[in-house]
C-alpha positions in Angstrom: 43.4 17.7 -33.2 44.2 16.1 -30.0 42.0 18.9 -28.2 39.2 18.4 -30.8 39.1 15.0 -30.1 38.8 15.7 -25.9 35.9 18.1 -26.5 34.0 15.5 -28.9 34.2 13.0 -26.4 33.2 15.2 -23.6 30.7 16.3 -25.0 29.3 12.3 -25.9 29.6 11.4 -22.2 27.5 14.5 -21.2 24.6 13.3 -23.9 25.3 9.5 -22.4 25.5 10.5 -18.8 21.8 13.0 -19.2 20.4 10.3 -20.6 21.1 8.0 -18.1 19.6 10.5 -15.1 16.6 11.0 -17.5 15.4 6.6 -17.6 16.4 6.8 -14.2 14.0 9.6 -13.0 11.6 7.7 -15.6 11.9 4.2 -14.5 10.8 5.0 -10.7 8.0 7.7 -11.8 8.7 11.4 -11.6 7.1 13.2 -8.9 6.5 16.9 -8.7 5.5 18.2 -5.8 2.6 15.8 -4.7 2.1 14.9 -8.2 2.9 11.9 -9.9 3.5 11.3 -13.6 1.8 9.2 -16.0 1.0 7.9 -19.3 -1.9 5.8 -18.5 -4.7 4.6 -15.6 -2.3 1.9 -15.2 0.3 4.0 -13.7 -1.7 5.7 -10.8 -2.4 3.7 -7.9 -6.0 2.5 -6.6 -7.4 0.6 -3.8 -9.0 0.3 -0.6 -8.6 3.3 1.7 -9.5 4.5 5.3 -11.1 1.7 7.5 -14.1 -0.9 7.0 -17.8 0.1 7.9 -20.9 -1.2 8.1 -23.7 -0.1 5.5 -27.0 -2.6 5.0 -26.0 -5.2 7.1 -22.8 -5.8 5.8 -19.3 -4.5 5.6 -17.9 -2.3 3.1 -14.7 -0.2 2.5 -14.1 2.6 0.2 -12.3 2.2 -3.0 -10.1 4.2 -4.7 -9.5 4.6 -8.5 -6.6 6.1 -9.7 -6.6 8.4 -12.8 -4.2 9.7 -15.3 -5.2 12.7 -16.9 -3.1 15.7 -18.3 0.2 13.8 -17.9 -0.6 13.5 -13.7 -2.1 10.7 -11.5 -5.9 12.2 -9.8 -6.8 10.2 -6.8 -10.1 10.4 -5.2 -11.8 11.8 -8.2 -13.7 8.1 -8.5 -14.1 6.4 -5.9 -17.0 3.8 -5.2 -17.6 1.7 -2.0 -17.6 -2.3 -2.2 -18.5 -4.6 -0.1 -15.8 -6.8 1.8 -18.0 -9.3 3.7 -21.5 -10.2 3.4 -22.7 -10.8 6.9 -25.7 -13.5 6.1 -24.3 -17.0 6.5 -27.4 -18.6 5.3 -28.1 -20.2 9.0 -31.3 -19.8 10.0 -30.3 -20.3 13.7 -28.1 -18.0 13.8 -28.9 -13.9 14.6 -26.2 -12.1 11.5 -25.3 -8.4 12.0 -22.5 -5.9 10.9 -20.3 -4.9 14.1 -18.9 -1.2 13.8 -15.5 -0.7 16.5 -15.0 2.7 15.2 -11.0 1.6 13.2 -12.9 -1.2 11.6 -15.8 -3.6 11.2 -16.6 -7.3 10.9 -19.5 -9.9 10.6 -21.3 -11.2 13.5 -23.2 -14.4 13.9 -25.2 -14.5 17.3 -26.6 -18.2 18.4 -30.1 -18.0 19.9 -29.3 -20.8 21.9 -26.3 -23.1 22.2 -25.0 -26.7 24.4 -21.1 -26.1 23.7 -18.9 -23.4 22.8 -18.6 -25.1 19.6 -22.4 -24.2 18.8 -21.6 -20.1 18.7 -19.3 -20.5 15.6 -15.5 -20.5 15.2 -13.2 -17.9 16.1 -12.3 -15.3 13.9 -9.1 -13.1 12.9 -8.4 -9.7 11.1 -5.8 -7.8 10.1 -5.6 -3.9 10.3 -3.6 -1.2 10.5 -3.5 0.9 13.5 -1.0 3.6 14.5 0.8 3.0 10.8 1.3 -0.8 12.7 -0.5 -4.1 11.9 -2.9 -5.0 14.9 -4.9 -8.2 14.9 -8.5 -8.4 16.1 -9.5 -11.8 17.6 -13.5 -12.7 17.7 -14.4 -15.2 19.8 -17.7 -16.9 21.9 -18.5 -18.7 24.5 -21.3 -20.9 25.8 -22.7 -19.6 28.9 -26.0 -20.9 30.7 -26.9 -21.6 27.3 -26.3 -18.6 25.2 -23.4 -17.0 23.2 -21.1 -14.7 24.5 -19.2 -12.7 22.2 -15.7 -11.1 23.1 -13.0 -9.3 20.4 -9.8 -8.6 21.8 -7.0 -6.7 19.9 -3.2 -6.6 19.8 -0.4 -5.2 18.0 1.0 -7.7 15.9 3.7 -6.5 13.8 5.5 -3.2 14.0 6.1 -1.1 10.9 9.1 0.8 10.3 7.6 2.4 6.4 3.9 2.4 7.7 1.0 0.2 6.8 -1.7 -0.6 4.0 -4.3 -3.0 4.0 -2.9 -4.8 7.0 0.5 -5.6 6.2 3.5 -3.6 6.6 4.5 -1.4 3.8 8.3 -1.7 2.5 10.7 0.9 2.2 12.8 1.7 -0.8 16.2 0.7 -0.6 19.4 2.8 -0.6 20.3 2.6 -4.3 17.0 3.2 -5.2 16.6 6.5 -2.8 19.9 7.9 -4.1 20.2 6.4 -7.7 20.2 9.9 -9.2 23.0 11.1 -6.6 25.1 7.3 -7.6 24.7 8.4 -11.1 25.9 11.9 -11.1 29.5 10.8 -9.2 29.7 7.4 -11.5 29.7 10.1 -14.3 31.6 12.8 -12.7 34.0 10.6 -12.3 34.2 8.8 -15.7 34.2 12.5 -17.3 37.4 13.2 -15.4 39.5 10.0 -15.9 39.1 10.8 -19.7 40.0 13.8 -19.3 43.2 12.7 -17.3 44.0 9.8 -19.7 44.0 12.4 -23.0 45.8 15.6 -21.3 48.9 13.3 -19.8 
């Protein structure tokens, strides 16, 4: 009876302890290989990729939509490009263009003719990432002998440990969550065998 009773409840902590591993594979999102599981659009993940460019003027970046079909997430099977920035500021004094550096691109506003630095607009800042870091690009102008000159200057500005994405730092899992399925298996490998201990003594 006594031995009946030790293989019943062995046998309920192996259900309780596979189900356990099971939410917890579930509640972070399987992965298989490169693919991720899902059970709707809303699971895949979409947005911007690769860097800004310029296309009629103004400045556009590519975005991504992801898609759950068959049980796994599809990237890159829609994608559409939007627009960012619109480049006209509605100043008829002012010359507007789309300025291309190659890792990304931003609006420019060119003064015909100017008195003060003031006159050739404020400065500007962006965020990128660069090298899996966050760089900043400063645009700036000056007044000289009475037209604009424009100058961009960039410089690291934070550096990333997990990589980056859309100019921030990404963040990395944390140690319970990287080995929650290991934690798991000795929690229950070890609550298996203090039963059996406690019934056999």
């Amino acid at each position: 009876m006594e031995k009946l009773k030790l293989y019943a409840l062995t046998f309920f902590l192996i259900a309780i302890f596979f189900l356990f591993l099971v939410s917890a594979q579930g509640s972070q999102g399987e992965v298989n290989g490169d693919l991720v599981k899902c059970s709707v659009d809303g699971d895949c993940s979409a947005g911007f990729v690769g860097n800004s460019f310029c296309d009629e003027g103004n400045v556009y970046r590519e975005y991504q939509n992801g898609k759950c079909g068959e049980g796994y997430c599809s990237l890159g099977l829609e994608s559409e490009n939007k627009i960012i920035e619109y480049c006209d500021d509605n100043e008829e004094l002012t010359i507007d263009s789309c300025i291309d550096e190659g890792d990304f691109s931003y609006c420019s506003y060119e003064v015909s003719s100017c008195e003060s630095d003031f006159d050739c607009g404020e400065i500007r800042e962006y965020f990128l990432c660069k090298d899996d870091n966050v760089w900043k690009a400063i645009s700036s102008s000056k007044c000289f002998d009475e037209s604009c000159n424009y100058d961009l200057e960039k410089e690291i500005f934070e550096k990333c440990g997990n990589g980056c994405s859309e100019g921030v730092c990404l963040e990395g899992e944390s140690w319970f969550s990287n080995y929650l399925f290991l934690v798991l298996f000795v929690l229950g490998i070890l609550i298996l065998g203090f039963f059996i201990w406690y019934y056999r003594r």
